[in-house]
C-alpha positions in Angstrom: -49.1 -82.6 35.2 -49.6 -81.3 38.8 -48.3 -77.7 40.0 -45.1 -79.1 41.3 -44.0 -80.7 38.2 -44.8 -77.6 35.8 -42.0 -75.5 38.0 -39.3 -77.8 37.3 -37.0 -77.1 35.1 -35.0 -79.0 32.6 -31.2 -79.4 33.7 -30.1 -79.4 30.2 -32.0 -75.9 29.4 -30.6 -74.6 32.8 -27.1 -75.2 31.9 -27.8 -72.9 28.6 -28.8 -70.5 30.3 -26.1 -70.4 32.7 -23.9 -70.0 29.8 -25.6 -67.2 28.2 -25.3 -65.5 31.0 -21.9 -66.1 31.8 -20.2 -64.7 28.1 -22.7 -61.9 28.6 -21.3 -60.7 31.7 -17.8 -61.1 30.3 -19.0 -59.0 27.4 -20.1 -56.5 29.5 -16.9 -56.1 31.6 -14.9 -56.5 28.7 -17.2 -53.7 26.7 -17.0 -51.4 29.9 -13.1 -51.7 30.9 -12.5 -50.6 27.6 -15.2 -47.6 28.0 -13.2 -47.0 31.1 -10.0 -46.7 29.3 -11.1 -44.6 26.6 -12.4 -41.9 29.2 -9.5 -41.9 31.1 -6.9 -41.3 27.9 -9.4 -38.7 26.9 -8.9 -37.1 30.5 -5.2 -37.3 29.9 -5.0 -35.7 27.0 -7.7 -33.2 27.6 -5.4 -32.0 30.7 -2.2 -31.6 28.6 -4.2 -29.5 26.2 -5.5 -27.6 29.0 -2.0 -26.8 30.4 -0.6 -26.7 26.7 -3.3 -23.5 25.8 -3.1 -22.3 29.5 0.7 -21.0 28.8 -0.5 -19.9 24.8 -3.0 -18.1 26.4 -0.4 -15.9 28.4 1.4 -14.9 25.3 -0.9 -14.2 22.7 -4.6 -15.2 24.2 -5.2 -18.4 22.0 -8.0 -20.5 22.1 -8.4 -24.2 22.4 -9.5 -24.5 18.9 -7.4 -24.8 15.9 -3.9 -25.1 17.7 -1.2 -25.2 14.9 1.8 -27.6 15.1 4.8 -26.1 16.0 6.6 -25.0 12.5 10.0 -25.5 14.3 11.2 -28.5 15.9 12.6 -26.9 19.2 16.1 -29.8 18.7 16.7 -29.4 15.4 15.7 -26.3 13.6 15.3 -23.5 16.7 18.8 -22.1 17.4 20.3 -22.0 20.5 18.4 -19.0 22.5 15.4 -18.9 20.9 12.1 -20.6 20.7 8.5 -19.8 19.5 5.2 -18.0 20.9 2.3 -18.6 19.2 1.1 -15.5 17.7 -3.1 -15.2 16.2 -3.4 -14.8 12.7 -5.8 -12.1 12.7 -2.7 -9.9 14.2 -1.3 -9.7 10.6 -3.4 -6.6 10.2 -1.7 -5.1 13.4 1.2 -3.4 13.9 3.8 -0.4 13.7 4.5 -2.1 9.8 1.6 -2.7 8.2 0.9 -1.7 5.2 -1.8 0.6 4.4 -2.4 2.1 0.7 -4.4 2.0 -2.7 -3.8 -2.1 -2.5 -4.3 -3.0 1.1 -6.7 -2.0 3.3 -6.2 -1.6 6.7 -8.3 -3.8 9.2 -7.5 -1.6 12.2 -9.5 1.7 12.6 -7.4 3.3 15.6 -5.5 1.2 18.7 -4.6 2.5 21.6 -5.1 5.8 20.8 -4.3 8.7 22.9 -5.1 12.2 23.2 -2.8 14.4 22.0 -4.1 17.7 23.2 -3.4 16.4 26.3 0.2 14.6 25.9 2.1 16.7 22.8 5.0 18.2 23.7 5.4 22.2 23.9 7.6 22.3 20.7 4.9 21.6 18.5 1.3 23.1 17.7 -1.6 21.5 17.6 -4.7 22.4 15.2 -7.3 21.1 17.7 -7.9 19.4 21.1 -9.7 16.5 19.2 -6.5 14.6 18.2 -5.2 10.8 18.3 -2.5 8.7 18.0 -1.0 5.4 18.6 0.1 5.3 21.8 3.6 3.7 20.8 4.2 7.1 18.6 3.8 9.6 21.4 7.3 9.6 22.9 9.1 9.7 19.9 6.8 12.1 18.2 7.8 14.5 21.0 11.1 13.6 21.2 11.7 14.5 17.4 10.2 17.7 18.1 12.1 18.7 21.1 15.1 18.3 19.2 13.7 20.5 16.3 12.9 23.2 18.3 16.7 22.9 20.0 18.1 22.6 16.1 16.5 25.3 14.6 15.0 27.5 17.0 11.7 27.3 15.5 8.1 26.9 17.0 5.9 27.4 14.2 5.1 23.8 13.0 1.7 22.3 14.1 0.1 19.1 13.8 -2.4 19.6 11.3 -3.7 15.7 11.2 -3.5 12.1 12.7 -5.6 9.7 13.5 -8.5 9.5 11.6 -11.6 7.2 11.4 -13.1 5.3 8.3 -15.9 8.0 8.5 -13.9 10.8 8.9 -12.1 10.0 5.9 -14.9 9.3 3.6 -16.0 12.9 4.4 -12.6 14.1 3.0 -12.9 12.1 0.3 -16.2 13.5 -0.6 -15.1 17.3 -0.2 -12.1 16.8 -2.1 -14.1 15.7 -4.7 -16.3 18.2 -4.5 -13.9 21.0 -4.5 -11.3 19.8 -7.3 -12.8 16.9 -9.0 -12.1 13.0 -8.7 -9.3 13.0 -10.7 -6.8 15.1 -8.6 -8.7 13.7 -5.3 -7.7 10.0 -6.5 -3.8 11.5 -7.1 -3.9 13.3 -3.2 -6.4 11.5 -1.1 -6.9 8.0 -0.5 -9.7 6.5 -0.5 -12.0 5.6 2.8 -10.2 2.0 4.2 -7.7 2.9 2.6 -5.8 5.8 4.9 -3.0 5.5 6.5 -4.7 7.9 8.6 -6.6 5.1 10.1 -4.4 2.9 11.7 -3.1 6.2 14.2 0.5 5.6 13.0 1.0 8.6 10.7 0.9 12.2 11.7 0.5 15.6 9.2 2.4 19.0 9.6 1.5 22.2 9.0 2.4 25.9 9.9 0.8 29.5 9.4 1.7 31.8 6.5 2.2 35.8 6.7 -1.9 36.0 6.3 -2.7 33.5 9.0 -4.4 30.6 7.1 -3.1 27.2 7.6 -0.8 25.3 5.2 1.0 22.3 4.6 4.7 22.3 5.0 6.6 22.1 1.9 9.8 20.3 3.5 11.9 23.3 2.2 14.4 25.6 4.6 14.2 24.7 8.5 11.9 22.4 7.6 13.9 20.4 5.6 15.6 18.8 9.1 12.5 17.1 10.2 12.9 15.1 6.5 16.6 14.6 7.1 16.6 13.5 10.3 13.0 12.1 11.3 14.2 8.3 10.9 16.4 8.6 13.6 13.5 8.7 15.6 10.8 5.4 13.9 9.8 8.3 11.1 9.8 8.0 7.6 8.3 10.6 4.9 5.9 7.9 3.6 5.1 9.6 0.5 8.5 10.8 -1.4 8.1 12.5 -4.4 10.5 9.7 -6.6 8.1 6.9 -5.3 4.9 8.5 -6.6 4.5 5.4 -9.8 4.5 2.7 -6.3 2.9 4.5 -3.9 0.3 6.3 -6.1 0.0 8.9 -4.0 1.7 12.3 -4.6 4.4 14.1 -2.9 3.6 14.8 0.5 6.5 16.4 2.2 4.3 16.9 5.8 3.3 13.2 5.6 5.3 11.1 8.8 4.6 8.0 9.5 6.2 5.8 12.3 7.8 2.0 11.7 10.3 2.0 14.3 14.4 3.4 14.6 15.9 -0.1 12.6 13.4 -0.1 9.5 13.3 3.9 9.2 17.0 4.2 8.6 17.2 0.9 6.3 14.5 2.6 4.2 16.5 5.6 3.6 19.6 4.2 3.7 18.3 2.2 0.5 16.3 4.7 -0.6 13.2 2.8 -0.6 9.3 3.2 0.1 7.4 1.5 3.1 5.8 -0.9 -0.3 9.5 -1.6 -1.4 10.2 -2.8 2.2 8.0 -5.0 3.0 7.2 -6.8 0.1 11.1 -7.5 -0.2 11.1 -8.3 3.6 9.6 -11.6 2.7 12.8 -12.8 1.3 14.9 -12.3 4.6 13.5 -15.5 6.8 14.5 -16.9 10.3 15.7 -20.1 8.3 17.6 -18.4 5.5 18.6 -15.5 7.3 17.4 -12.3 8.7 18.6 -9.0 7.7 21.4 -7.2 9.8 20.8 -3.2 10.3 23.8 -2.6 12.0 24.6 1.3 13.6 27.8 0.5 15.6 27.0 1.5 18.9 23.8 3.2 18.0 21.7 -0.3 17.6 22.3 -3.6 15.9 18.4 -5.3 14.5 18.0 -8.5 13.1 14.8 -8.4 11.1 13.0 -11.3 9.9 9.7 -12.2 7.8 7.6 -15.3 9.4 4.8 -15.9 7.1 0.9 -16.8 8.0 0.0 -20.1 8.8 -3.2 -20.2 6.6 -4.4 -23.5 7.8 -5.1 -22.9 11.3 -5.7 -19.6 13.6 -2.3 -19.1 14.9 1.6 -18.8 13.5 4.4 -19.9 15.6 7.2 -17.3 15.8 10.4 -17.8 16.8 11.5 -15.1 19.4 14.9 -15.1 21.6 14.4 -16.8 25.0 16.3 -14.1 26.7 13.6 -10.9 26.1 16.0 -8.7 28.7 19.2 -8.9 26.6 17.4 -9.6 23.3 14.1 -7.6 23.0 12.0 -8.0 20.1 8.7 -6.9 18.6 6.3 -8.7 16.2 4.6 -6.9 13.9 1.6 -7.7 11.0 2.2 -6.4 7.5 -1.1 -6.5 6.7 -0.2 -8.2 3.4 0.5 -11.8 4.6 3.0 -12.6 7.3 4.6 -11.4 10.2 7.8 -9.5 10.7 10.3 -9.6 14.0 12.2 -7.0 15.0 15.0 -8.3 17.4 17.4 -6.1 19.0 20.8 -7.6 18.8 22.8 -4.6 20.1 23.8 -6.6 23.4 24.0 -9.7 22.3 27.3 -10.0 19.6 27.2 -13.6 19.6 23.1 -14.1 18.7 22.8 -17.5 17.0 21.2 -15.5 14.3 24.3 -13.6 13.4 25.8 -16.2 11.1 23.0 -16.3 8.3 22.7 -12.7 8.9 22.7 -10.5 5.3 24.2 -7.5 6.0 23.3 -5.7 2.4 19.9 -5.3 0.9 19.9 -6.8 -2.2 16.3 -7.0 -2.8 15.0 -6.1 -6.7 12.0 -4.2 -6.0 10.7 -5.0 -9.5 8.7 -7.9 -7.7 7.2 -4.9 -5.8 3.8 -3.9 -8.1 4.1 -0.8 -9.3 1.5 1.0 -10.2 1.5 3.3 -13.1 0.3 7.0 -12.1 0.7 10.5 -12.9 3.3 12.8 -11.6 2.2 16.6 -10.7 4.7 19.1 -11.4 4.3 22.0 -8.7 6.6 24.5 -10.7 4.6 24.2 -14.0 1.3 23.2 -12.4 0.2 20.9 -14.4 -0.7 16.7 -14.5 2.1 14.8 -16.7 0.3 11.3 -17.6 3.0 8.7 -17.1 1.5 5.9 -18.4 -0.2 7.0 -21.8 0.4 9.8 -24.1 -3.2 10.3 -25.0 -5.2 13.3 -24.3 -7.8 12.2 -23.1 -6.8 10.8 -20.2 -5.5 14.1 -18.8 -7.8 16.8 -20.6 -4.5 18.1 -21.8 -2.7 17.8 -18.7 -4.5 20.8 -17.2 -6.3 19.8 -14.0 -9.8 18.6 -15.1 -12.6 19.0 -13.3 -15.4 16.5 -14.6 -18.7 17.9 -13.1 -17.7 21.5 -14.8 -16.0 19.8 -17.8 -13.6 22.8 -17.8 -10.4 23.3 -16.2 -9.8 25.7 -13.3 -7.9 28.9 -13.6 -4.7 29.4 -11.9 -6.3 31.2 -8.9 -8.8 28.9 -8.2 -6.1 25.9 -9.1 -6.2 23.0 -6.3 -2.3 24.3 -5.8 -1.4 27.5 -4.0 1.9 28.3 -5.2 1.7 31.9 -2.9 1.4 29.5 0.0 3.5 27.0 -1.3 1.0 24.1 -0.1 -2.5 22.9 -0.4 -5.9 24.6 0.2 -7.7 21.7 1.5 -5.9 19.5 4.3 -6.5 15.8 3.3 
């Protein structure tokens, strides 16, 4: 076979190969036109979840990941006037109503804290220039003082404690202990984490007696109007002296603690405890119906509780639309959900208004109550509420443990010459 013959190739074998390469190339195109579409759908819908976390991300700073549904479809369950923001789940430990004691630790140590040295008002004292408080509890902090001062005249009350750190309150906790043994420190002092002190929303008064030491105010005489009349300002006495088997804390009468105008007078108006409240918030709901606090021309609220989305990083809240004739506020309760605060007051036909329950007909015995002891000033002792045995109570003489003997009445953790407390907690 000569060179010329050896490059021929068979037409048969020829066609085959034509073939092959003909389905390949349609394979190819086919293959890469779909490719092609795939990428641009992705584009697509990368964009609208770009735009979509672009406008969450100007309400409440969301990320891309983990975007819940929306709980409420806008057509059929959202009202007329309102319509949901996206709210991170991690702001359940944030707000003006969380809920800080012996069961629930707060997550928050100090926001937007200011220093109150430099912004109290002149109707009230301060112990020292190295004070903070939330920033939202300024004004009406000062305002409820102003109006004490023009009430009764008097100028004697200082602010004995507000804010205060984790490690601040560990160092309390330690002297107290030290000073009149675990047992009465567990009844008068929460533990470290577990201050209200920490969040900045709570304040403490005080005053001078005759001989120029410090004390706490008992709530009696002049007093007794800052207790009367504090919720009119966001104030509650947080610690009342018939709440002491929930709260576990004694009777604190110089113990205020802000939650806002609408949930300060529904506490007292139902005589309930900030652990009463919330817990039986959760049965007033944006679908079921919110709860009406209505004050005539003073304020209508509609309050609601929106529970956590556990499932993803976010909740979706329903909010009016209208923020100017509705305003609102969201708060955490540090327990589990969310809580909304709508003001109503200029808005009489709010689509919330008919499912609104105008009674509180919670039954706190869902709340847990915890068994403690109750402290009787007058006859200075312990009475053990929860067991008649001795031993838990030594007695029900104060115990101290490291000395295994109980104190006499002058050295007794409770000054009745003063009326208050020798250590400031």
């Amino acid at each position: 076979m000569n060179k010329k013959e050896k490059r021929l190739i068979p037409s048969g074998f020829l066609a085959m190969i034509v073939l092959v390469v003909f389905v390949s190339g349609v394979a190819c195109v086919l293959i890469s036109g779909h490719k092609i579409n795939v990428r641009r759908e992705n584009a697509v819908d990368s964009k609208a979840v770009a735009d979509n976390t672009s406008s969450y991300d100007s309400v409440s700073g969301l990320s891309s990941d983990a975007i819940a549904p929306n709980a409420f479809d806008d057509k059929n369950n959202l009202p007329e006037g309102y319509k949901t923001v996206p709210v991170l789940n991690e702001n359940v430990n944030k707000g003006q109503l969380i809920l800080v004691n012996y069961q629930y630790e707060s997550k928050i140590d100090g926001e937007n804290l200011v220093n109150l040295y430099d912004n109290l008002s002149d109707s009230v004292g301060i112990k020292d220039d190295d004070m903070f408080i939330n920033n939202s509890v300024l004004k009406p902090m000062n305002k409820l003082f102003d109006d004490f001062k023009a009430a009764q005249g008097d100028t004697s009350i200082l602010i004995s404690s507000a804010y205060r750190s984790k490690a601040d309150q560990t160092k309390i906790f330690e002297e107290s202990v030290k000073h009149t043994g675990e047992m009465s420190t567990n009844y008068y002092v929460a533990k470290p984490g577990f201050s209200e002190h920490q969040t900045g929303y709570c304040f403490d008064t005080a005053a001078y007696n005759y001989d120029g030491e410090m004390i706490e105010l008992d709530g009696e005489g002049f007093y007794k109007w800052l207790a009367d009349n504090c919720v009119n300002y966001g104030f509650i006495l947080r610690y009342p002296d018939d709440k002491t088997n929930i709260t576990s804390i004694g009777y604190e009468a110089w113990h205020f603690r802000y939650v806002g105008v609408p949930h300060a007078i529904a506490m007292k108006e139902n005589k309930l405890c900030l652990e009463e409240y919330i817990i039986g918030l959760q049965s007033y709901t944006f679908e079921d119906g919110p709860l009406l606090i209505d004050k005539g021309d003073k304020g209508k609220w509609l309050v609601y509780y929106v529970p956590r989305l556990e499932a993803f990083n976010n909740t979706d809240v329903p909010v009016p639309v209208d923020s100017d004739k509705c305003s609102y506020t969201i708060s955490g309760n540090n327990v589990g959900g969310f809580i909304v605060t709508v003001d109503v007051t200029k808005d009489p036909e709010n689509a919330l208004f008919a499912n609104a329950k105008k009674t509180w007909s919670f039954d706190n015995s869902s709340v847990i109550i915890k068994d403690f002891v109750d402290y009787d000033p007058d006859q200075d002792t312990f009475t053990d509420t929860s067991s008649d045995t001795e031993d838990d109570w030594k007695s029900d003489d104060y115990w101290d443990e490291s000395e295994n003997d109980s104190y006499s009445e002058s050295e007794d953790y409770y000054d009745e010459n003063d009326y208050g407390y020798d250590y400031d907690y």
